[in-house]
DRENDOMI-864514 format. One record per residue: residue in three letters; x, y, z of N, C-alpha, C, CB in turn. Coordinates in steps of 0.02 Angstrom, whole numbers, padded with zeros to 5 digits, always signed. Glycine has a CB too. Layout:
<rs>
ALAXYZXYZXYZXYZ ...
</rs>
This chain:
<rs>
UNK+01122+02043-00139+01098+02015-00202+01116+01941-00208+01126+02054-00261 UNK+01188+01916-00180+01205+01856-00203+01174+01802-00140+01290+01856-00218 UNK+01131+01832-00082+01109+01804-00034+01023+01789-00065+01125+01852+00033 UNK+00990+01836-00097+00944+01821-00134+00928+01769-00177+00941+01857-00155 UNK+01002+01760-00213+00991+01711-00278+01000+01649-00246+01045+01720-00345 UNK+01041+01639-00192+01056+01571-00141+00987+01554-00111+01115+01590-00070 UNK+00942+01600-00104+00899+01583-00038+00850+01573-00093+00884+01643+00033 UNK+00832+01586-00137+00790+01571-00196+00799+01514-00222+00797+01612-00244 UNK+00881+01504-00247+00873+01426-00267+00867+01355-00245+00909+01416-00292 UNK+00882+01383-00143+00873+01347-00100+00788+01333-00096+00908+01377-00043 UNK+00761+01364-00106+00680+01374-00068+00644+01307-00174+00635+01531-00057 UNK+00687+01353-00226+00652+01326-00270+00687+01250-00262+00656+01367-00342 UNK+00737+01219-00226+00752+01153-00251+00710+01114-00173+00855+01138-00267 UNK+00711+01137-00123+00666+01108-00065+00593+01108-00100+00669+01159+00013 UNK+00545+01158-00116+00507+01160-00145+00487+01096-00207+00520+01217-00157 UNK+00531+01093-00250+00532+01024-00311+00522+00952-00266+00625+01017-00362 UNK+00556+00945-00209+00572+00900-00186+00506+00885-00141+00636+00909-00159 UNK+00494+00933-00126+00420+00914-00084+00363+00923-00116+00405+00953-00023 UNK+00366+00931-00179+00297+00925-00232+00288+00859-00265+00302+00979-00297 UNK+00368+00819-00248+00345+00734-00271+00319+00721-00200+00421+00667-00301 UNK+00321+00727-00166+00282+00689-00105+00233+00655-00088+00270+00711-00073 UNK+00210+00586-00108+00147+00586-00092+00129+00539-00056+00113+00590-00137 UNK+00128+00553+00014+00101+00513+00069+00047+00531+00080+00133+00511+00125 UNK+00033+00504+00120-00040+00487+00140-00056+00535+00224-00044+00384+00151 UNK-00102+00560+00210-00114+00594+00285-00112+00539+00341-00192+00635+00290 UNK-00101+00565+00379-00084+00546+00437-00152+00476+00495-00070+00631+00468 UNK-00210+00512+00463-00272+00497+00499-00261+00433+00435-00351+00563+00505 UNK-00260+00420+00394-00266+00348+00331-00208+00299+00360-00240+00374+00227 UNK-00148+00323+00386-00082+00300+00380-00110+00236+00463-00002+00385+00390 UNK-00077+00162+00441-00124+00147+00522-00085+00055+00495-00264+00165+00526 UNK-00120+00021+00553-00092-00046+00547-00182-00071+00516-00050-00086+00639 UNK-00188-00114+00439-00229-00127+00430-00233-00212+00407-00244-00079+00398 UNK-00279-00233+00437-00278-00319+00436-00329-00360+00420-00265-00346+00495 UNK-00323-00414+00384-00386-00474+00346-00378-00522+00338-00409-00473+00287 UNK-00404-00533+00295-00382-00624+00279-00428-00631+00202-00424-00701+00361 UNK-00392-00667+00163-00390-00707+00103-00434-00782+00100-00316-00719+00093 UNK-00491-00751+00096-00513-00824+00080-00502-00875+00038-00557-00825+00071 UNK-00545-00923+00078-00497-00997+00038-00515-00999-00055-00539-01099+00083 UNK-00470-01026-00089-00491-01031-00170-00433-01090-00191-00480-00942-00223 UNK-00468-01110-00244-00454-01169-00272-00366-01158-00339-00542-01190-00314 UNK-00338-01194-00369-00290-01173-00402-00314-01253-00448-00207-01152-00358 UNK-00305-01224-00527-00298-01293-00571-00254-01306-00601-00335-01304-00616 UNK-00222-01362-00586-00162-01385-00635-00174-01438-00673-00102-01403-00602 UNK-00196-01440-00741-00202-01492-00794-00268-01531-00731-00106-01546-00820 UNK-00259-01586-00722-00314-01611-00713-00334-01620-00625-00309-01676-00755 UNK-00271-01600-00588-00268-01594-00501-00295-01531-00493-00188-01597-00461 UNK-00327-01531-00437-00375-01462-00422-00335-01461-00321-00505-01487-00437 UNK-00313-01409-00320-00275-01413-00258-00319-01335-00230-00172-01413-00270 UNK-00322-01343-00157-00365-01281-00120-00338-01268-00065-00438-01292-00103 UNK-00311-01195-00089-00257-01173-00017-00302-01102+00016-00152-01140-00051 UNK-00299-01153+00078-00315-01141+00127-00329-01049+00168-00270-01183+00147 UNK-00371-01000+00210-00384-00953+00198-00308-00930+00229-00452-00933+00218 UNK-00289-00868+00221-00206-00827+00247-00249-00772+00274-00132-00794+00174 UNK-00213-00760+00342-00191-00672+00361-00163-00625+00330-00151-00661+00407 UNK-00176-00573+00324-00147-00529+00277-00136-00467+00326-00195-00515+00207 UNK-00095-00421+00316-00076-00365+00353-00046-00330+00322-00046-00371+00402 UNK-00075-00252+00329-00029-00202+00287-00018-00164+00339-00056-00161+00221 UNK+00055-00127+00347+00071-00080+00398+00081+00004+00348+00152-00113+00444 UNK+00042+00060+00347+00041+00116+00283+00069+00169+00325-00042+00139+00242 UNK+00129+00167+00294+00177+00237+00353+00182+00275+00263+00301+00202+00419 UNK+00205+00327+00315+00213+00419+00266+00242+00389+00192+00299+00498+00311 UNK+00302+00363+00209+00331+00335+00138+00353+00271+00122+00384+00366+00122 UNK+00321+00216+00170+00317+00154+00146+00266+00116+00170+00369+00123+00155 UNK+00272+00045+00159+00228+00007+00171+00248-00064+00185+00189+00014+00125 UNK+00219-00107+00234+00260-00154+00231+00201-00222+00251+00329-00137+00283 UNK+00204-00267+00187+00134-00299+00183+00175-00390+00221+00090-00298+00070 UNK+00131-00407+00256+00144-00470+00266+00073-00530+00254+00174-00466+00338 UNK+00073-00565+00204+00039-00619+00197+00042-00694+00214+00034-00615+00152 UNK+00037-00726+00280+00022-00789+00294+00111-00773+00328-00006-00854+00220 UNK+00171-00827+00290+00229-00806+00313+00259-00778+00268+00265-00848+00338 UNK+00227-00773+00211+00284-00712+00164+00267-00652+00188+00277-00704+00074 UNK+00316-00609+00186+00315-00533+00213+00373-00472+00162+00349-00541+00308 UNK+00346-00431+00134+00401-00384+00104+00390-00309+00107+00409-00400+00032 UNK+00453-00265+00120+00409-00198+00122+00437-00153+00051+00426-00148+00207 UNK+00408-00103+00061+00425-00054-00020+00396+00002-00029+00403-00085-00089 UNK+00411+00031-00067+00358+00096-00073+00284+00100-00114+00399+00151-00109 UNK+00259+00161-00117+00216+00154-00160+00192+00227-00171+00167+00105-00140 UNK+00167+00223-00223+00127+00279-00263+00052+00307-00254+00127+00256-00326 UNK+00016+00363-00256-00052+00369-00241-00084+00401-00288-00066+00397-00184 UNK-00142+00385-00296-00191+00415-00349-00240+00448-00290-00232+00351-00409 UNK-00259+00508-00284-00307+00522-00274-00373+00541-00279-00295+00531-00266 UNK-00416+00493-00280-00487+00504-00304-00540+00556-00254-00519+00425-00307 UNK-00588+00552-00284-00646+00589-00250-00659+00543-00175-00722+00590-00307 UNK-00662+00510-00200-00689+00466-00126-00636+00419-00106-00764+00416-00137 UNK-00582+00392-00138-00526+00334-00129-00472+00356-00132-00523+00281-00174 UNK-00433+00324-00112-00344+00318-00161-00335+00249-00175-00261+00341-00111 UNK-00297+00277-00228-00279+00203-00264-00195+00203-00254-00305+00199-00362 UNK-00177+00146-00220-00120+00140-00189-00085+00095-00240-00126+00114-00117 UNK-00028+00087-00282+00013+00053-00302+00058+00019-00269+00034+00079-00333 UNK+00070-00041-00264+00125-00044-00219+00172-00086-00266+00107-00077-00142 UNK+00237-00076-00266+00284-00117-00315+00318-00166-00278+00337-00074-00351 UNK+00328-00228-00298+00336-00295-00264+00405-00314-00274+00288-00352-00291 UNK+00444-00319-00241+00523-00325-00248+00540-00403-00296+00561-00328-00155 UNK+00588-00424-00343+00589-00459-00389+00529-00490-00429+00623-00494-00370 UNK+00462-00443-00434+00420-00474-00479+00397-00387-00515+00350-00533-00433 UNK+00388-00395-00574+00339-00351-00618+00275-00332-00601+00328-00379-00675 UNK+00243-00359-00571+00172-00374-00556+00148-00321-00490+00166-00461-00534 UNK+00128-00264-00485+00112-00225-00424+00057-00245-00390+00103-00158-00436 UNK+00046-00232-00328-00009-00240-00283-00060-00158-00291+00029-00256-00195 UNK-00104-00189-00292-00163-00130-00308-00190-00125-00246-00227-00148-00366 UNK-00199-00064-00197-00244-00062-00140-00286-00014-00160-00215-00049-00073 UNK-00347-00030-00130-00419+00039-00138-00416+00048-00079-00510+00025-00166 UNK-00396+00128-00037-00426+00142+00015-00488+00190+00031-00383+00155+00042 UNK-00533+00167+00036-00590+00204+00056-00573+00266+00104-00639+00155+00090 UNK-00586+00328+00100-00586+00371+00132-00638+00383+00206-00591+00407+00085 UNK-00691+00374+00190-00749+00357+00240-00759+00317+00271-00794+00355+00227 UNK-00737+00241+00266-00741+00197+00317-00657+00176+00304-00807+00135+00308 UNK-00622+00184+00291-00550+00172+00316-00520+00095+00321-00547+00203+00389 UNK-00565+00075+00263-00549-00005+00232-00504-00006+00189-00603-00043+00196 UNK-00474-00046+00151-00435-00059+00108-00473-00150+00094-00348-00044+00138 UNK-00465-00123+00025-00484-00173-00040-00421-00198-00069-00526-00134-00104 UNK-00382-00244-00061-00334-00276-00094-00361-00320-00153-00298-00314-00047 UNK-00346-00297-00207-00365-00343-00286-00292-00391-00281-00368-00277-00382 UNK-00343-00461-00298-00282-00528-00271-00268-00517-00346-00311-00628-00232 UNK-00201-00568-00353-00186-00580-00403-00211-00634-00417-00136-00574-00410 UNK-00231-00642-00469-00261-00720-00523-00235-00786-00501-00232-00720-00612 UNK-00256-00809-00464-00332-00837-00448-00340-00804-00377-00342-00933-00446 UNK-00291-00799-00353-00317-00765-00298-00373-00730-00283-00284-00734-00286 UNK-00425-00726-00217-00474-00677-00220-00458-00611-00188-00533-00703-00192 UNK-00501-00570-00192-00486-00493-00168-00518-00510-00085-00539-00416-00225 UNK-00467-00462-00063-00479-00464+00035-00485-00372+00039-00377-00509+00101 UNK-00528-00395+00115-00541-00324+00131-00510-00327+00202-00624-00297+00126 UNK-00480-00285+00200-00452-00258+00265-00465-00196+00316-00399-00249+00250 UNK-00476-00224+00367-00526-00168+00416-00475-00130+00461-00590-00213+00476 UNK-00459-00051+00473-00399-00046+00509-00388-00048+00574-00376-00002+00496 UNK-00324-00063+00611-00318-00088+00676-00305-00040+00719-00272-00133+00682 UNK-00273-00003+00693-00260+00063+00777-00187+00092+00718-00217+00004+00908 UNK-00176+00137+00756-00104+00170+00743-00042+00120+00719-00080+00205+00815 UNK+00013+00140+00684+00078+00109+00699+00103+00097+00756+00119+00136+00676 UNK+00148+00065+00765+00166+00042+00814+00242+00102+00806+00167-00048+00815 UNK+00263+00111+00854+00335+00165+00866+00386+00126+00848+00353+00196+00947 UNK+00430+00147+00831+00524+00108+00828+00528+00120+00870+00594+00127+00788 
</rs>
């Protein structure tokens, strides 16, 4: 009896723990890469235009690790699953402000929504992760 109630509360607390889970299947999970086209920035009356960036997202089981031009940071993220997409959250280490990805299910793009002024990039995917 007291092997029952152990193996029950074992199965119900593994169980809790793997119902937050939410990665991404395996076939989505991949090295995906673009570029940011060029756009303008206004300050009072100087109009300055920076130049287009590489962008790269690497989407493993439970993280992610985005590198733009030479800034680079990794972190986790959250999934919405739609009919046809996921909507990827990603939370940005010392800023409030999250990164939004759309990944298409059927063609296996990702839609990055830039932040203001920034424009939105699409990213086409590259092959598998790479191994540790």
């Amino acid at each position: 009896m007291k092997r029952n109630k152990a193996l029950f509360i074992l199965v119900f607390i593994i169980s809790f723990t793997q119902t937050n889970a939410q990665g991404l299947k395996r076939k989505y999970r991949g090295v995906y890469q673009g570029e940011i086209p060029t756009y303008e920035l206004h300050f009072g009356d100087q109009q300055i235009t920076v130049a287009p960036s590489n962008i790269s997202i690497f989407l493993d089981k439970d993280s992610v690790y985005i590198e733009v031009g030479t800034y680079n940071y990794a972190s986790t993220y959250s999934v919405i699953n739609l009919s046809d997409k996921f909507e990827i959250t990603v939370s940005r280490p010392n800023s409030g402000i999250p990164e939004l990805l759309v990944l298409e299910k059927k063609t296996r793009e990702i839609y990055r929504q830039g932040l203001y002024p920034q424009p939105d990039a699409l990213l086409k995917r590259q092959g598998k992760l790479p191994r540790r």
